[in-house]
C-alpha positions, -999 to 999 in steps of 0.1 A, spaced: -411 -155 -166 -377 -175 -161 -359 -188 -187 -361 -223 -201 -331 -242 -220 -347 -239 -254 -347 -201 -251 -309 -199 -241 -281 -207 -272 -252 -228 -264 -220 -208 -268 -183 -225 -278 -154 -224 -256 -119 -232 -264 -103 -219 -229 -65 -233 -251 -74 -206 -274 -89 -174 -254 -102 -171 -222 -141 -172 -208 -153 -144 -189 -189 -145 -169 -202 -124 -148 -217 -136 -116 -241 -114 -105 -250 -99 -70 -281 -124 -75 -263 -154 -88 -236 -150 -61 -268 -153 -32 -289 -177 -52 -254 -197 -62 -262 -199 -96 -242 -229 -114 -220 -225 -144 -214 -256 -157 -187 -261 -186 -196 -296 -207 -180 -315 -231 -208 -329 -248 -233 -343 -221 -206 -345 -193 -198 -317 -170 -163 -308 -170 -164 -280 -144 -196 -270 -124 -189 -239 -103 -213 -219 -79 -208 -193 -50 -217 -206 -14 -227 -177 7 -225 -197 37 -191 -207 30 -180 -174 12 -164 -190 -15 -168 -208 -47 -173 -251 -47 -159 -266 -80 -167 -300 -94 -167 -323 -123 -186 -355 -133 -172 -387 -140 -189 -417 -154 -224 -400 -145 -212 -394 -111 -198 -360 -92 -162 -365 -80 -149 -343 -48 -159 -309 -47 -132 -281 -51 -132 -251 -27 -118 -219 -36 -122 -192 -6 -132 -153 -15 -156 -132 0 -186 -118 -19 -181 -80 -33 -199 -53 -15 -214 -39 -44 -245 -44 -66 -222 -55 -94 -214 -88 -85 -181 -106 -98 -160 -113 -128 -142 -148 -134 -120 -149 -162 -116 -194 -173 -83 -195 -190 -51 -221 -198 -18 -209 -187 10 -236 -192 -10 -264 -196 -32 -254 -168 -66 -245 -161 -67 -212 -141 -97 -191 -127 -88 -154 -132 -106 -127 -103 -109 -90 -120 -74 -81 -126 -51 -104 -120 -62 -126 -90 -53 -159 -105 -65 -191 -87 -41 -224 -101 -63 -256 -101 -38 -281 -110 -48 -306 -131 -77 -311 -110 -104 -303 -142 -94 -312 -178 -112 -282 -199 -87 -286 -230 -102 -286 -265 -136 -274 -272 -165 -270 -249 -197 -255 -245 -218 -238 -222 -257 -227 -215 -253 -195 -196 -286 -191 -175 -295 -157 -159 -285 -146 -135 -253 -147 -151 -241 -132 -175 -213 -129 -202 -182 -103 -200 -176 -75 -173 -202 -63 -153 -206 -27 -158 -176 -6 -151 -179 15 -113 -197 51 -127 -174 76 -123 -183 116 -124 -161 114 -166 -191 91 -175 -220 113 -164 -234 139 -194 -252 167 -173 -284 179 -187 -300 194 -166 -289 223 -139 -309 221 -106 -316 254 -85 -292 256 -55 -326 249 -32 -340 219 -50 -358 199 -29 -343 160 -21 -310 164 -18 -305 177 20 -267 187 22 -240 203 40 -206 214 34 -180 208 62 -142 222 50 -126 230 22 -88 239 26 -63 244 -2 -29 247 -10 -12 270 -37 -16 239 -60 -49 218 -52 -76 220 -31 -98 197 -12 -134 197 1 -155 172 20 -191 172 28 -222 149 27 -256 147 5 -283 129 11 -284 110 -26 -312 85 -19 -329 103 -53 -299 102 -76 -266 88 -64 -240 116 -61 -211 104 -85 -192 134 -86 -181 173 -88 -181 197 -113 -157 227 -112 -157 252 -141 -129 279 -136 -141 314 -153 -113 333 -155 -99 303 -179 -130 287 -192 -116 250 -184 -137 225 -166 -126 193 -148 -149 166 -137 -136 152 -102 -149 116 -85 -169 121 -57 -150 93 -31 -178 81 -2 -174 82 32 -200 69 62 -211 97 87 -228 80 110 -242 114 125 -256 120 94 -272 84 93 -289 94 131 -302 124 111 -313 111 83 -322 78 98 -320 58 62 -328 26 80 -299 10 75 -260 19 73 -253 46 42 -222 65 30 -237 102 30 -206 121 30 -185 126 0 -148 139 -8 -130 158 -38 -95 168 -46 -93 190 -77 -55 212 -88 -57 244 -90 -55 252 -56 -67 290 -39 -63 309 -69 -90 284 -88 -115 287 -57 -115 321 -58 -131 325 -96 -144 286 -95 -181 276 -98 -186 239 -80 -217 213 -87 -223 180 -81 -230 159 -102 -259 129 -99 -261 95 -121 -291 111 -135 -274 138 -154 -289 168 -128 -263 191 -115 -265 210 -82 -248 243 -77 -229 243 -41 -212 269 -27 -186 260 -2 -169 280 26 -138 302 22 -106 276 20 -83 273 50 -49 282 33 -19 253 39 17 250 27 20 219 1 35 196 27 7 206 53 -18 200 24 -8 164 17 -4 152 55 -40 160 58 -49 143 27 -30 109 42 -44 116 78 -81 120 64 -76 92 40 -63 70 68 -91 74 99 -120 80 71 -150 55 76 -165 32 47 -190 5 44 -167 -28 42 -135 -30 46 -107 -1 48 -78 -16 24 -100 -30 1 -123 5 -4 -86 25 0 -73 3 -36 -101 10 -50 -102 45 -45 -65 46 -54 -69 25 -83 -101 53 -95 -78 77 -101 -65 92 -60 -30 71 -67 -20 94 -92 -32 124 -74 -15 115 -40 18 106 -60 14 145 -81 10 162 -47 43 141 -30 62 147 -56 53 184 -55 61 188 -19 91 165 -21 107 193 -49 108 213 -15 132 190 5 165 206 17 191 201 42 192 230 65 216 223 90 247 195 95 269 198 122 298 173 131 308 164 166 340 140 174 374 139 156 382 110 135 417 101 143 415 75 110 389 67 86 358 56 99 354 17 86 313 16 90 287 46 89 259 38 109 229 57 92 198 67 115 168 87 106 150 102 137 117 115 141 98 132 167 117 120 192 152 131 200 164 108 229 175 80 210 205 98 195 225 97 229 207 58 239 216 40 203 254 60 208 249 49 242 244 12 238 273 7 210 296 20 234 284 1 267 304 -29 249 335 -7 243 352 15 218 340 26 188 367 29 168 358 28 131 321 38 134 308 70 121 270 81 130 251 97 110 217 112 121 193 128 97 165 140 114 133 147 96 119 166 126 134 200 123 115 213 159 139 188 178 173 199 162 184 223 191 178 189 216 196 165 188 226 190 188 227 195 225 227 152 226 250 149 200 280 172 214 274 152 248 279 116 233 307 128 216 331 139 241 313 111 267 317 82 245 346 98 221 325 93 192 324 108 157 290 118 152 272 140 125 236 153 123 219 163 91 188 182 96 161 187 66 135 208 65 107 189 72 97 148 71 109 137 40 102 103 41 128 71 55 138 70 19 153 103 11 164 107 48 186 76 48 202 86 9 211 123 22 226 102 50 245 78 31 253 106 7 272 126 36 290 89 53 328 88 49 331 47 48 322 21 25 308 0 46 266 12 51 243 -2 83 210 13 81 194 12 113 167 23 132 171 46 165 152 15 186 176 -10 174 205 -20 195 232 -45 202 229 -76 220 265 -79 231 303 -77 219 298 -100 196 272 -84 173 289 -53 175 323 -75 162 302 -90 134 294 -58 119 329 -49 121 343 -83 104 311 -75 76 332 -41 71 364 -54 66 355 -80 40 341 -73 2 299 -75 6 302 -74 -33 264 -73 -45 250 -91 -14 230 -72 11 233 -83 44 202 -81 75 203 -86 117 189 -109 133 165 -86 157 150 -98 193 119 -86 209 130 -72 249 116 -107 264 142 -128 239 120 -141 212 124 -131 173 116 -101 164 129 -105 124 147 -136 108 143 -120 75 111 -115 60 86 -131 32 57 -120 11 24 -130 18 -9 -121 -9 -41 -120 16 -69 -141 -5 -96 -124 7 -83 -88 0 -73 -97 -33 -106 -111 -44 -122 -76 -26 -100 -54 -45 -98 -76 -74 -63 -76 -81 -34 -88 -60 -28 -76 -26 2 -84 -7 24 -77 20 55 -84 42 58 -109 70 86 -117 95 104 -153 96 93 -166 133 81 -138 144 72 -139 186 87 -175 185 115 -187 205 153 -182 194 159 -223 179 169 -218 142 202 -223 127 229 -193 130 244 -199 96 241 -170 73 215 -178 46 193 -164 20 160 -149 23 136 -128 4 138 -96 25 150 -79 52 136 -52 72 152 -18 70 153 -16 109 189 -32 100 207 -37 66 245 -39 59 254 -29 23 286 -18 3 279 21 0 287 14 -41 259 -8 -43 237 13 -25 243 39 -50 237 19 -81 206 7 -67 202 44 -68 191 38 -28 158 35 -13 126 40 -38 114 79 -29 83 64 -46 74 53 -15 53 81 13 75 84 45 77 43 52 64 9 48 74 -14 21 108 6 7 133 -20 25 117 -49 9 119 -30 -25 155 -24 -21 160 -62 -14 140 -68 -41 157 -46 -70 193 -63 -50 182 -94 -63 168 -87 -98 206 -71 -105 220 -105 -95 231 -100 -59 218 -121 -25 197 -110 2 212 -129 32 202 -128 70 232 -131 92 225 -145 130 258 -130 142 244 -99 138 223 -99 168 203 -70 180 175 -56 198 146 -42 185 120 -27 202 97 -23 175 77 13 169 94 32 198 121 50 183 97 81 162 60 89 167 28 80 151 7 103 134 -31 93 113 -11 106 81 13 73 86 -18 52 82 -31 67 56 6 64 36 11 31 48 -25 21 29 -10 40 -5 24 24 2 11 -12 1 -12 -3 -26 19 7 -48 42 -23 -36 14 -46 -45 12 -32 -78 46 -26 -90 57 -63 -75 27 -82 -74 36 -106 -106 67 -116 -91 62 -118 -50 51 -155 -52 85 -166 -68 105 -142 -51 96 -163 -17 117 -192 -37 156 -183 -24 
């Protein structure tokens, strides 16, 4: 029996005073059920979700009649939950708020001060929807025998390292929804209660033939490691409250950096219902941020230098230190030396080269000793003990650089001309103060690569994942070389090239080690440059070639860090990356 207007109360809203929160529904989002906010008999704000158009249409009425709609674009959550909108002033303004901070401005579009009242009509409903079940939620009561019937299952690896463990697999559910795993340690008596994250196996879909597209398999990651395996009893745990008793294969044994580069390599080729980013913040946000972040820092307490080696005598002091992290590949040592000294001396350049690949060193040495005596350059090369990361590889190499003057750049970035390689020199000789300074780069065919680079929040992520999602874009990017070539500020510049005093580099306290290998750590840098009080400022004279991704290898556990990277960036910046586009 529906509901008729007698049987539903009126409730009082004063959005000046505290915000209104209602919760579409999965059903009122594909039946576009109205909300309508009045002011006695007048409708102040009518708002609905258009399927068709993936978004939600706002109006008012005036004088008995509707004005012109409102649209507001977001795409309708994959989940059964529906979505939460949050009515609220800010500033004298009338704001719709998406989860966790996805705010939506509409102007002064809608007046919706004082009070105001609504009839709120299933299918919607009032406050949050409920919360995503998570395994620390689920009381188990009941035990099942390790062959119950119903839950057809299979366990595909487990592999551990001294300090956490991991274990993937897939269930078929369809009776109870899996919603996490239970490990009980005997030797200590402590238990822990782990998600259960969801993956699709489509060969488990042609086997189990559900009729439609499912997420059978499942992953954990538990701490504890080999030594908890060893006296452990697993289960997992159903929405029900049943437990089932598993017993997984012996652990494959890997070192703590091995560990987490399969973690980021599984976490970044995994297949969901949906889309990646927005299931990857979610996942992150449910608890696997914190747990990637443990295991890095973990693994980063094992950096070291184990080799530096210095080729080339100095005859003065070296006026710029050119600071290069390689990776996987080792012939751009000799090209970037190479292409500096194609347009003549290099007299007051150091380069520094801190490889993070220590299988190439014997190659990087062999290079390095050769561009020395054929270009009479003073070269050094630091070699750590496995891929730390852009971060910590560029502040060991700033650490170790002899001038005050700093120019991160990347192995695939190289001069245009004379001229470029005399701007960086005139940059050295004069104080850069506070201000960071970026290249203009060049793709090989002549158009802009990089004129600086601005912040952009993708909409539809950001209503998926509600909360903000953002990331970095490139001023003309693939466009023809017309701007202006005075120096002028911008938001960000892109670590393939930044000029810096090494002083300020150091009180910034460097690049963020926050951040997993790379992705997002240069426009932090800029970022914390300008919250101290100091310009970011793209110079045109400083004129370079880029070409873009060839100077280190890929490998799937850069996707997966580049997902956790944005993840992080968007959440420790997100308030701030609209205005920080104003310069």
């Amino acid at each position: 029996m529906s509901a008729s207007l007698d049987d539903v109360p009126d409730i009082d809203i004063d959005l000046s005073r505290d915000g209104f929160e209602v919760l579409f529904t999965d059903s009122a989002l594909r039946l576009s059920a109205a909300l309508n906010l009045m002011r006695g008999e007048t409708i102040v704000l009518h708002m609905k979700y258009s399927p068709l158009r993936a978004g939600f249409i706002l109006n008012d009425m005036v004088d008995g009649s509707w004005s012109a709609e409102v649209f507001v674009p977001c795409l309708r959550p994959q989940s059964s939950t529906g979505m939460a909108v949050t009515l609220l002033m800010r500033d004298d303004e009338p704001q719709l708020l998406f989860g966790t901070g996805v705010v939506i401005r509409l102007g002064q579009r809608f007046t919706l001060h004082g009070k105001l009242r609504t009839l709120l009509l299933p299918p919607l409903r009032l406050g949050h929807g409920p919360a995503r079940l998570s395994a620390s939620d689920v009381q188990v009561t009941q035990m099942l025998s390790p062959d119950a019937p119903g839950f057809e299952r299979g366990h595909d690896a487990i592999f551990a390292s001294a300090s956490a463990f991991f274990l993937e697999g897939w269930i078929d559910d369809r009776r109870s929804e899996l919603v996490g795993l239970s490990v009980v340690d005997y030797a200590t008596g402590s238990r822990a209660m782990l998600p259960a994250y969801r993956v699709r196996r489509p060969d488990v879909d042609s086997h189990l033939k559900p009729g439609k597209p499912s997420e059978f398999g499942y992953w954990a990651v538990g701490f504890g490691g080999a030594a908890l395996l060893d006296g452990a009893a697993m289960s997992l745990v159903f929405r029900d409250g049943s437990g089932l008793p598993i017993q997984p294969p012996a652990p494959r044994q890997q070192s703590e950096a091995d560990f987490l580069l399969a973690l980021l390599g599984q976490f970044g080729q995994r297949k969901v219902l949906g889309n990646l980013t927005a299931r990857s913040f979610a996942d992150l946000d449910a608890g696997y941020g914190e747990v990637l972040a443990k295991l890095y820092d973990q693994m980063a307490a094992e950096r070291r230098v184990v080799n530096r080696a210095c080729f080339g005598t100095a005859k003065t002091a070296p006026r710029i230190s050119l600071v290069c992290v390689l990776y996987g590949l080792p012939d751009f040592l000799y090209l970037l030396v190479s292409q500096f000294a194609r347009f003549g001396g290099l007299h007051g350049l150091e380069f520094i080269f801190v490889n993070n690949s220590p299988e190439i060193e014997e190659v990087l040495l062999r290079d390095a000793e050769l561009a020395s005596m054929v270009f009479d350059a003073n070269i050094q090369v630091i070699t750590l003990n496995q891929n730390c990361g852009f971060s910590h590889a560029n502040n060991v190499g700033v650490g170790a650089a002899n001038a005050d003057c700093i120019a991160i750049i990347n192995p695939d970035v190289f001069p245009r001309d004379a001229a470029a390689i005399d701007r960086l020199r005139a940059l050295a000789e004069t104080d850069l103060g506070d201000d960071i300074y970026g290249g203009k780069l060049y793709y090989a065919d002549g158009s802009v690569m990089h004129e600086g680079m601005f912040f952009v929040e993708d909409q539809r992520l950001t209503v998926l994942c509600q909360r903000p999602v953002w990331t970095v874009e490139h001023f003309r990017k693939g466009f023809a070389d017309t701007a202006s070539p005075a120096v002028r500020p911008v938001p960000a510049l892109t670590g393939a090239l930044q000029i810096l005093s090494r002083r300020l580099f150091e009180r910034m306290g460097g690049f963020s080690t926050d951040f997993f290998f790379g992705h997002y750590e240069d426009a932090d840098l800029c970022l914390r440059i300008r919250q101290a009080g100091g310009r970011v400022l793209l110079d045109p004279a400083l004129a370079y070639w880029h070409y873009e991704g060839m100077g280190s290898i890929k490998r799937p556990e850069h996707v997966g860090s580049g997902l956790y990277n944005r993840w992080f960036f968007s959440g420790l910046w997100g308030q701030h990356l609209r205005e920080a586009n104003d310069v």
